[in-house]
C-alpha positions, 0 to 999 in steps of 0.5 A: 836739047831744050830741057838741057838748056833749061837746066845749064841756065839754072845750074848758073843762076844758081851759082850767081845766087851762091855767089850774090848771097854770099857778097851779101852776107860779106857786106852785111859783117862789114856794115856791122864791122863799121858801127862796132868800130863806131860805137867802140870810138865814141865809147872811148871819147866819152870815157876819156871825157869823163876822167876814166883813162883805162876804160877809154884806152880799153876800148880803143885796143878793143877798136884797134883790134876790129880794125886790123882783124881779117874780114874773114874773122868778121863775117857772120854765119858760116861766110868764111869759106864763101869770102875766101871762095869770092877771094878765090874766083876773083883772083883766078878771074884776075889772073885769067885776064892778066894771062890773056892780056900778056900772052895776046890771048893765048893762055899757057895754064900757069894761073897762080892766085895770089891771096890778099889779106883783106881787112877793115882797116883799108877802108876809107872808114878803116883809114879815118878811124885808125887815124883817129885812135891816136888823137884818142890816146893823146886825149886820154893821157892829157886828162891823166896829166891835168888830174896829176897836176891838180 
């Protein structure tokens, strides 16, 4: 009986580990997600600020596209599957509750997980910088209007 318990306990620290590393990881791709979109927006306005409209255009598309990519697409390693398994077993967690609390804690066995499209733009930092983007292009089309004025 006690090596039973001992075995069930590891069985489940083992899948805490599972899912601790794998949020680990997810965050780790987001973090890095976050300075490429970072570096990408600073590249953009020091390349509208030297006159060179298209590599500051090019690198906000490049920004852009990081931005409303899926986190899936994201996550360094092989973290796809365990992103979408976290997705998965908070969604099935969610929806247990969600039962429970609708039905006064009795569970018909109707759990349909409904799979949200995660990405960086609906961040806080996502939000900033695609407000950002624009403000960019404005900059970068004022210098081409300024140089075709001279």
């Amino acid at each position: 009986n006690n090596t039973g318990h001992m075995m069930l306990s590891a069985s489940i620290r083992l899948e805490r580990f599972k899912h601790s590393n794998a949020r680990a990881r997810t965050l780790s791709s987001m973090v890095h997600a976050c300075r490429r979109v970072a570096v990408l927006l600073e590249r953009a306005r020091k390349q509208a600020a030297l006159g060179r409209p298209r590599s500051a255009l090019d690198a906000v598309e490049e920004a852009r596209a990081c931005l409303t990519a899926p986190v899936s697409s994201l996550v360094r390693g092989g973290g796809v599957n365990n992103l979408d398994q976290i997705v998965d077993v908070t969604n099935s967690v969610n929806n247990m509750e969600t039962n429970n609390i609708m039905n006064n804690g009795s569970s018909n066995g109707n759990n349909a997980t409904t799979t949200t499209v995660l990405r960086l733009e609906d961040t806080p930092f996502g939000s900033r910088a695609m407000q950002m983007l624009p403000k960019i292009e404005n900059e970068v089309l004022m210098g081409a209007r300024r140089g075709l004025n001279r």
